[in-house]
C-alpha positions as CSV (number, residue, x, y, z in Angstrom):
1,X,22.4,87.0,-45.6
2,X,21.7,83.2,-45.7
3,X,25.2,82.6,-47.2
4,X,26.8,84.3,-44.0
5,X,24.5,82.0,-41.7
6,X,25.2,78.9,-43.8
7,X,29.1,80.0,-43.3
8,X,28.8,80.8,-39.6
9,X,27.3,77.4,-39.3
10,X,29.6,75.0,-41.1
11,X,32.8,76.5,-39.5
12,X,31.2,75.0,-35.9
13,X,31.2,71.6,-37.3
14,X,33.8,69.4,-36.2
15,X,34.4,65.8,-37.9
16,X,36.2,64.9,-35.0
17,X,33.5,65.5,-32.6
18,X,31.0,63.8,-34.9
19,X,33.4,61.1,-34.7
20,X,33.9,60.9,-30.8
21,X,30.0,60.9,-30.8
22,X,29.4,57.9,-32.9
23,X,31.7,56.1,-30.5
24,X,29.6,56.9,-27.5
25,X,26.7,56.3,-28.8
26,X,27.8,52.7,-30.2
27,X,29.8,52.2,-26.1
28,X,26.0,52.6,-25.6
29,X,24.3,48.7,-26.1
30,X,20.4,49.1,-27.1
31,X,19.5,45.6,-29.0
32,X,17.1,43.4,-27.7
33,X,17.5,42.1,-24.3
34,X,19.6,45.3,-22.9
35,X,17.5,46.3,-19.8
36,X,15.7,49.4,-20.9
37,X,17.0,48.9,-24.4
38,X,17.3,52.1,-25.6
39,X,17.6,54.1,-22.3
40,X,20.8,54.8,-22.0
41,X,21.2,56.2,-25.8
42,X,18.1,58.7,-25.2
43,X,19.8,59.9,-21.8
44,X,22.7,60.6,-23.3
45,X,21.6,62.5,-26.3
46,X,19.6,64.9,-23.4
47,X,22.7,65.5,-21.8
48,X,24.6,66.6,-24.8
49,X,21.2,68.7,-25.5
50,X,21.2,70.3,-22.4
51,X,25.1,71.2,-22.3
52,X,24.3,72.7,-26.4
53,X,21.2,74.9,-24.2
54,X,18.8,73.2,-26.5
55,X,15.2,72.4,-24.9
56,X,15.1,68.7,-24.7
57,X,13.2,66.1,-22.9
58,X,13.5,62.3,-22.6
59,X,10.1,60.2,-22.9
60,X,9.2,57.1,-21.5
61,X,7.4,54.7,-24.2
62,X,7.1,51.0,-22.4
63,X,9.0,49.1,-20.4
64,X,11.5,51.4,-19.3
65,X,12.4,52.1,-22.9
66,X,12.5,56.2,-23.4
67,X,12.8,58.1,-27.0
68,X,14.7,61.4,-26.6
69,X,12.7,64.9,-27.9
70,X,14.9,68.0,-28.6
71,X,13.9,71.3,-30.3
72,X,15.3,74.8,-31.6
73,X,12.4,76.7,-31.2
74,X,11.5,78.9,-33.9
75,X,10.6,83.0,-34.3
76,X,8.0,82.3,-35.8
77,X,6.2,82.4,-39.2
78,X,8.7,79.7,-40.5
79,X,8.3,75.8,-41.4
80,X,9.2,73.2,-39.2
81,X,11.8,70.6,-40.1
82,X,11.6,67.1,-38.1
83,X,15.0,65.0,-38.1
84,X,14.2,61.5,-36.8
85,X,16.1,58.6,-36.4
86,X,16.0,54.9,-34.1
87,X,18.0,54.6,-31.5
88,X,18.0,50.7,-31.6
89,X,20.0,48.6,-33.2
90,X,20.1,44.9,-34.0
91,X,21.9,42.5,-31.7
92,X,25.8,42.1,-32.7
93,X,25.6,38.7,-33.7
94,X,29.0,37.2,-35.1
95,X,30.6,40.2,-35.4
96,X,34.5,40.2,-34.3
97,X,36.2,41.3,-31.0
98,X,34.3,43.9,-28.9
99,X,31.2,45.1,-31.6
100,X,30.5,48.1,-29.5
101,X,33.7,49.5,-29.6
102,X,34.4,51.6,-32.5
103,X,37.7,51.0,-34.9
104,X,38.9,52.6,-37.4
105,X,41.0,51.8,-40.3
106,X,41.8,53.6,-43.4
107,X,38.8,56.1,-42.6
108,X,36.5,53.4,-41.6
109,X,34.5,53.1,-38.5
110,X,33.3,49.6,-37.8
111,X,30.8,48.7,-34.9
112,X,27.3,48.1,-34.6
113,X,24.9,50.6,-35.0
114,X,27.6,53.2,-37.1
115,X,25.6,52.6,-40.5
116,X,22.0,52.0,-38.8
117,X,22.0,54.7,-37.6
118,X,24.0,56.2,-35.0
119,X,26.1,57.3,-37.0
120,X,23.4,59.5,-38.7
121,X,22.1,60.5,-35.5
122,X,25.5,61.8,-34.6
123,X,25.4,64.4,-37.4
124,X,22.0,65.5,-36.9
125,X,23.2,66.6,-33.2
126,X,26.1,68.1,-34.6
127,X,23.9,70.0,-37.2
128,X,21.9,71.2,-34.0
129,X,24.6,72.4,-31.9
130,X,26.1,73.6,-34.3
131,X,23.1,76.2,-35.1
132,X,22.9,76.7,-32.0
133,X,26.5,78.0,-31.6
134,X,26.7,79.7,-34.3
135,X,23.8,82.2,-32.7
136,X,21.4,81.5,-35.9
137,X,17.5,82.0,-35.0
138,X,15.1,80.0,-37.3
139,X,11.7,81.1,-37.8
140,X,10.1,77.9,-37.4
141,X,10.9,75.2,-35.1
142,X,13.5,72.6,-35.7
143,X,13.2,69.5,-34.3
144,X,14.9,66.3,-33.2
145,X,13.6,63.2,-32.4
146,X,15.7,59.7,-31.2
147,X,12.9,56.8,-31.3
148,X,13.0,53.2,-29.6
149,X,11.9,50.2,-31.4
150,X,12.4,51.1,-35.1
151,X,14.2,47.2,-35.9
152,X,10.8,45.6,-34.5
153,X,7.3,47.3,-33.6
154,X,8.1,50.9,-34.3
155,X,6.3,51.7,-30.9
156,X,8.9,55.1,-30.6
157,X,7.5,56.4,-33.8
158,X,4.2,55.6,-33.0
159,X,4.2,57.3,-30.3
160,X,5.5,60.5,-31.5
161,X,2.7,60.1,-33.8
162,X,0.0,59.7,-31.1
163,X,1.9,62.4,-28.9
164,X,0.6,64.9,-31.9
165,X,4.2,65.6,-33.5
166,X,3.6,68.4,-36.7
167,X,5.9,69.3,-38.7
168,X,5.8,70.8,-42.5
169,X,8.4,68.0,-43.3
170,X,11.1,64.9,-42.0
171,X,14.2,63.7,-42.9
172,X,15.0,60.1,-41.7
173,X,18.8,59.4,-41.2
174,X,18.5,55.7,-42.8
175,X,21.7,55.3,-44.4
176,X,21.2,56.6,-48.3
177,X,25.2,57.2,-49.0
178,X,23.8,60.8,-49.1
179,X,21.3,60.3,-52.0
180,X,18.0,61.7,-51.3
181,X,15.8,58.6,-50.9
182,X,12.1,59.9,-52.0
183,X,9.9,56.4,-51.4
184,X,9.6,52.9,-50.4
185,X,7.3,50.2,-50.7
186,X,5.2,48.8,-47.8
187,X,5.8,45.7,-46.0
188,X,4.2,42.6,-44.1
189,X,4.7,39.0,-43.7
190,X,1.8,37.3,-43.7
191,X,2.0,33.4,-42.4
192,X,-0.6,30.7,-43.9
193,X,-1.6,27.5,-41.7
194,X,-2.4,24.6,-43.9
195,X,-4.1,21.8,-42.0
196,X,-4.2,18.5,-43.5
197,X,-5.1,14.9,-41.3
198,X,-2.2,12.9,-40.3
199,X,-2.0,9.1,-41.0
200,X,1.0,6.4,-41.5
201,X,2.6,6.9,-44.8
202,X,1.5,2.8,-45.7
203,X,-2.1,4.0,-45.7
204,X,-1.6,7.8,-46.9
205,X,-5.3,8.0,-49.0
206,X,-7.0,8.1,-45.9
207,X,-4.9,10.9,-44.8
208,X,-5.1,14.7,-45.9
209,X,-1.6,15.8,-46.3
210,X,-1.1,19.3,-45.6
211,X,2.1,19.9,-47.7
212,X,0.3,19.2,-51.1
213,X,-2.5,21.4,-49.9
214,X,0.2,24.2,-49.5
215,X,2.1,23.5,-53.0
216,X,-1.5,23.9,-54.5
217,X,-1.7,27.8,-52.8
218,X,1.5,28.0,-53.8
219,X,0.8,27.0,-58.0
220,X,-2.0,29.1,-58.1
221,X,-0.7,32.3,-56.4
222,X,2.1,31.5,-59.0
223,X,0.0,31.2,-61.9
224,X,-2.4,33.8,-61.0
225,X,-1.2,36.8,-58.8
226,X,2.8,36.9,-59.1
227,X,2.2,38.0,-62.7
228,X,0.0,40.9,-61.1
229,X,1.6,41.8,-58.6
230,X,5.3,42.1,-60.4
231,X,3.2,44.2,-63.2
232,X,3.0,47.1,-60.6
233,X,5.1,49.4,-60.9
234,X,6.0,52.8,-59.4
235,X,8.2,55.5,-62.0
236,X,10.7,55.6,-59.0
237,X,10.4,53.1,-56.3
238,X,10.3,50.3,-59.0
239,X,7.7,47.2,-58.6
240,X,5.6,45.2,-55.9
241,X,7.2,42.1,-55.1
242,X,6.9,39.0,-53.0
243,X,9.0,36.3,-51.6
244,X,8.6,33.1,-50.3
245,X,10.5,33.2,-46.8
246,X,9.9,29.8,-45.1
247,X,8.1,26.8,-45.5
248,X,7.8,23.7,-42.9
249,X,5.8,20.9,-42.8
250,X,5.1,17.4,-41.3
251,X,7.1,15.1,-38.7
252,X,8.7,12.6,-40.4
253,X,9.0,11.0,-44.1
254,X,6.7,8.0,-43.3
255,X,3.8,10.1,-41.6
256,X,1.2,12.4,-44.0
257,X,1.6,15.3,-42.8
258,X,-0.7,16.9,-40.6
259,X,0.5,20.7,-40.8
260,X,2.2,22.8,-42.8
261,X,3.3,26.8,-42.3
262,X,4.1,29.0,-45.3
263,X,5.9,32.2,-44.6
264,X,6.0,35.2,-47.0
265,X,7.3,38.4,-47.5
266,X,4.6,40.7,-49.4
267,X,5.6,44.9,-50.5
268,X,3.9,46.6,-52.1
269,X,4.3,50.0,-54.1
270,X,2.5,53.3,-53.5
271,X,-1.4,53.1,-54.7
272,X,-1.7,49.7,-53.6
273,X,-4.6,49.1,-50.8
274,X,-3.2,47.2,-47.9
275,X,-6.9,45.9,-47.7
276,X,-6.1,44.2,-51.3
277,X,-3.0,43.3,-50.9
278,X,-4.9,40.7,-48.4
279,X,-8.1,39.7,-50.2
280,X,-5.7,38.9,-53.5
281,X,-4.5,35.8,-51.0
282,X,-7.2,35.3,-49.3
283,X,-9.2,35.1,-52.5
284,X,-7.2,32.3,-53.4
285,X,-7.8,30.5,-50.3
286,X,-11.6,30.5,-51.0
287,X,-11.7,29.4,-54.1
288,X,-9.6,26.0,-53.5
289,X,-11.6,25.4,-50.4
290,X,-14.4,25.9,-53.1
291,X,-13.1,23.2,-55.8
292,X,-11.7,21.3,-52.9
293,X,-13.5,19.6,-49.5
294,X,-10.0,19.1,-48.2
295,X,-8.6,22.4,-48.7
296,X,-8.2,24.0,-45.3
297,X,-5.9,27.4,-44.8
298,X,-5.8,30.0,-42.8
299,X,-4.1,34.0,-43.6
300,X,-3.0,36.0,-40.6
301,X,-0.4,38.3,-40.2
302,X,2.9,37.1,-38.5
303,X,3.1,38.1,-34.8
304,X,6.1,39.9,-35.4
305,X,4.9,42.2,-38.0
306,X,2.5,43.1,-35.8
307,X,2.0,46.6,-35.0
308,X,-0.3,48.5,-32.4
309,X,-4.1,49.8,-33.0
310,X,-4.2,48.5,-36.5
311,X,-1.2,50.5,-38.0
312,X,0.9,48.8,-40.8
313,X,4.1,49.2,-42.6
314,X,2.8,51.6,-45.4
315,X,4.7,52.7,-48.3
316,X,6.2,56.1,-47.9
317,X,6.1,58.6,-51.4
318,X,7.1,62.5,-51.4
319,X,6.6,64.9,-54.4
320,X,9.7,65.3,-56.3
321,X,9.0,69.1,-56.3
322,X,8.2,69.4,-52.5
323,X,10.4,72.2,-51.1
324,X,12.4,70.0,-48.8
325,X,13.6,67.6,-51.8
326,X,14.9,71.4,-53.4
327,X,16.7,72.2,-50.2
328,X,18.1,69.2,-49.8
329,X,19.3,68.4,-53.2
330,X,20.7,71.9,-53.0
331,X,22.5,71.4,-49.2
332,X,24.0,67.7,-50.8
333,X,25.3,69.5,-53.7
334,X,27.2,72.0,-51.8
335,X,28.7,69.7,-49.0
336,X,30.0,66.9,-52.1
337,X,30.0,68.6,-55.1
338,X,27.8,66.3,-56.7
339,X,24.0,66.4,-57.4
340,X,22.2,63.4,-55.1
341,X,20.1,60.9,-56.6
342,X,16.5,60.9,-56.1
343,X,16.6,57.0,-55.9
344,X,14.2,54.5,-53.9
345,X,14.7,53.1,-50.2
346,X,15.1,49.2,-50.8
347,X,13.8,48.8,-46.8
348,X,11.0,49.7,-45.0
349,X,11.4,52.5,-42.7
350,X,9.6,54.7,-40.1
351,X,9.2,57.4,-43.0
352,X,5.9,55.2,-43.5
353,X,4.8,55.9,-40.6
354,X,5.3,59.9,-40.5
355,X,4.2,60.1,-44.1
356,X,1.0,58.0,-43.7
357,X,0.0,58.5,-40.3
358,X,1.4,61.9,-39.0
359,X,0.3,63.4,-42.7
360,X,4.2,64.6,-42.9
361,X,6.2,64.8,-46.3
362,X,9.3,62.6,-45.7
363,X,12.5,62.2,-47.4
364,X,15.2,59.5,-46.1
365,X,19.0,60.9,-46.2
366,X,22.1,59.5,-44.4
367,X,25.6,59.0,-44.2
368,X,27.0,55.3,-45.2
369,X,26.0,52.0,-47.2
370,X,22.5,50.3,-46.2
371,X,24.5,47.3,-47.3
372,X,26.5,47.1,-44.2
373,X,23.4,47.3,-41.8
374,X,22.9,44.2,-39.5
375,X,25.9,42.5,-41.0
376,X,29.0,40.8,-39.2
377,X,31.4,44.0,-40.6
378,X,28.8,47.4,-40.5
379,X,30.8,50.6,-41.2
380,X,30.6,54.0,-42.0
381,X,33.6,56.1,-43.9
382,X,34.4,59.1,-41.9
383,X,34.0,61.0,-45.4
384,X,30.5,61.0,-45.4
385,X,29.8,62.6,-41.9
386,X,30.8,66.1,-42.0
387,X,28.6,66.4,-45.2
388,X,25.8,64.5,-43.7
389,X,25.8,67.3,-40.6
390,X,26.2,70.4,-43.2
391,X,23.1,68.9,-45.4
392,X,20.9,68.2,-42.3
393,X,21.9,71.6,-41.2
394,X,21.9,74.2,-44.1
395,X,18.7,71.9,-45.3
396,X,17.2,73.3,-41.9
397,X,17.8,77.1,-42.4
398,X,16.8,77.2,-45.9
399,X,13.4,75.3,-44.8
400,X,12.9,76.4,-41.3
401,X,14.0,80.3,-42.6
C-alpha cells in the first residue's frame, strides 16, 4: 500500500517546477534593510499554498516582517512532521551582476539565497503539493513553516515556539548535501571590556594600560580553560571550541591605553551548561582582579547574539534510533542510492531552538553545499533537488502514516 502512495507521490514532482520556484523565491530580496524583509517571500509561499488547496496562513512577527504557516491536516491517530526553514537571507555583498537573478550553468544555480535556503524551501513545497495532488491522506498533520530572522535574532522561530507549535518531530532544510545532520554545538559571542587609565606613553607607570590587562585574560584562559574546553567531546558532533574573533585597543602608539575590547566566539557541545560555559570566564576575571588591584574586566554577551526573554543558541542532539532518523535515512537511500551520513552541523541553526525549547526531536537535511552559504558565488546543483523533495516527502508518509 505505502509503496503505491510513495509511487503516486514521486510521479507529481517536477524538477523543473522546483527549479522555477527557487528563482522566485531568490526574484524575492529579504536581507536586512528590505522593507518588511521577509514579507514578500511569506506572501508568496501562501499564494502557492492556497492555489495547491493547502490551509495556510501568513503571520506577522515585528515590524512588518510575517513567517508563513501551512499545513496538511491529518486523519488522525498519526505523528506530526514539522518542515521548517528561514526565509532570510544574508545581504548579496560582492556577488556578480544581478545576485537575485538566478543562472544556471552546467546544472548549477547561482544566486543568493539558492543554498541558504530557498532552495530547500522550494522542495519542501514541492513535497507538499505534491501529496496533496497525488490525493494521499496522512494520519497526522504535516506541517510547514517559513520563518523570518534565522541569519540574526531567530525572532520567526521563536515565535512559532511561543505560538505553541507541537509536533512529534522537524526537519530543518539547512543545506546538508542530503546527509542527515543529527546535532550541533551551541553558540555565543561573548565581548570582554578591559579598562585600563590612559596616560602619555613618556610617563606610562602612572598609567594602567588596558591591552596588557587583556593579554593577561587572554594567557590564563590559554593556560587554564582551552585545554578543558577542547577535551570535550561529543561521539558525533566532535569537540567544544573557541575562537578569538577580534581584539582592539588604545588610540595611538604614544598613549597607554585606556580601553581595550576582546571578542570571542564560544560553542559548546551537548551536556555543556550554558550557565558554565560563563562562570569558566568569568571565573577567571575574578581571580586576576584578586591577585591584581589593576585588573578591571567586564563579561557580557555581544548585542548581536542577543536573543529575546533569555533564550540562547543551544546545541541541538537527536537519538540516532529516533524514528524520523530511520525514515529519513530510508527516504535518502531511495531518492540517491546511497546510505546518508549521520554527520554533525558545523553551524548553528534554529534546530536548537525547536529541540530545546519546543521539546521537538530535530534532524537537519537539505539540498546543496553549506560551503557556498553567504559567499560571493552561492549555488545549488539542480541534481540534488528532486531527491531533496522525494526525501522530505516519502519521509512524511512513512512518519505522519
Amino acid at each position: 500500500m505505502t509503496g503505491g502512495l510513495i509511487k503516486s507521490f514521486k510521479e507529481r514532482i517536477s524538477e523543473q517546477e522546483i527549479v522555477e520556484l527557487i528563482k522566485d523565491l531568490v526574484r524575492i530580496q529579504s536581507y536586512p534593510g528590505i522593507k518588511c524583509q521577509e514579507t514578500g517571500v511569506a506572501e508568496y509561499i501562501h499564494r502557492f499554498f492556497e492555489k495547491e488547496g493547502i490551509e495556510s496562513e501568513v503571520i506577522p512577527v515585528v515590524d512588518g516582517r510575517c513567517n508563513v504557516v501551512a499545513r496538511i491536516k491529518g486523519t488522525g491517530g498519526g505523528k506530526t512532521l514539522l518542515l521548517t526553514g528561514h526565509t532570510d537571507t544574508v545581504p548579496p555583498y560582492d556577488m556578480p551582476g544581478d545576485p537575485f537573478e538566478v543562472k544556471i550553468q552546467d546544472r548549477r544555480m547561482t544566486g543568493r539565497g539558492v543554498v541558504d535556503m530557498k532552495g530547500a524551501i522550494a522542495c519542501m513545497m514541492a513535497a507538499m503539493a505534491a501529496i496533496k495532488r497525488a490525493g494521499i491522506e496522512l494520519k497526522g498533520d504535516l506541517v510547514f513553516a517559513g520563518v523570518i530572522d534565522e541569519e540574526n535574532k531567530s525572532e520567526g522561530t521563536i515565535a512559532l515556539i511561543k505560538s505553541g507549535i507541537k509536533a512529534d518531530a522537524a526537519i530543518v532544510g539547512e543545506p546538508s548535501q542530503l546527509d542527515i545532520c543529527v546535532g550541533h554545538r551551541g553558540l555565543e559571542w561573548f565581548e570582554f571590556y578591559f579598562r585600563g587609565k590612559t596616560v602619555h606613553g613618556g610617563k606610562q607607570k602612572e598609567g594602567i594600560n588596558a591591552i596588557n590587562k587583556a593579554v593577561k585574560f587572554m594567557l590564563r584562559v590559554e593556560q587554564e580553560l582551552l585545554p578543558k574546553i577542547e577535551g570535550r567531546k561529543h561521539p558525533v558532533i566532535g569537540e567544544s571550541s573557541m575562537n578569538y574573533g577580534l581584539i582592539r585597543g588604545g588610540t595611538q602608539p604614544s598613549t597607554v591605553a585606556g580601553d581595550c575590547v576582546l571578542q570571542i566566539d564560544r560553542r559548546w557541545v551537548p551536556g555543556e551548561k550554558y550557565e558554565d560555559v560563563v562562570d569558566e570566564y568569568q571565573r577567571i576575571i575574578d581571580a586576576l582582579k584578586a591577585e591584581d588591584r589593576d585588573f578591571d574586566a567586564v563579561m557580557k554577551v555581544m548585542d548581536v547574539s542577543l536573543m529575546e526573554d533569555g533564550i540562547i543558541h543551544e546545541p541541538m542532539e537527536i537519538d540516532l534510533n529516533h524514528p524520523i532518523v530511520e525514515v529519513v535515512s530510508k527516504a535518502v537511500l531511495q531518492a540517491t542510492g546511497r546510505e546518508p551520513g549521520k554527520v554533525p552541523f558545523t553551524a548553528w541553526s534554529d534546530g536548537g531552538l525547536l529541540s530545546t525549547y519546543a521539546k521537538i526531536p530535530t534532524i537537519i537535511l537539505g539540498p546543496g553545499d553549506l560551503e557556498s552559504a553567504h559567499s560571493a558565488e552561492e549555488y545549488l546543483d539542480i541534481d540534488e533537488v528532486v531527491p531533496a523533495a522525494y526525501a522530505y516527502g516519502a519521509a512524511a508518509i512513512w512518519f505522519c502514516g
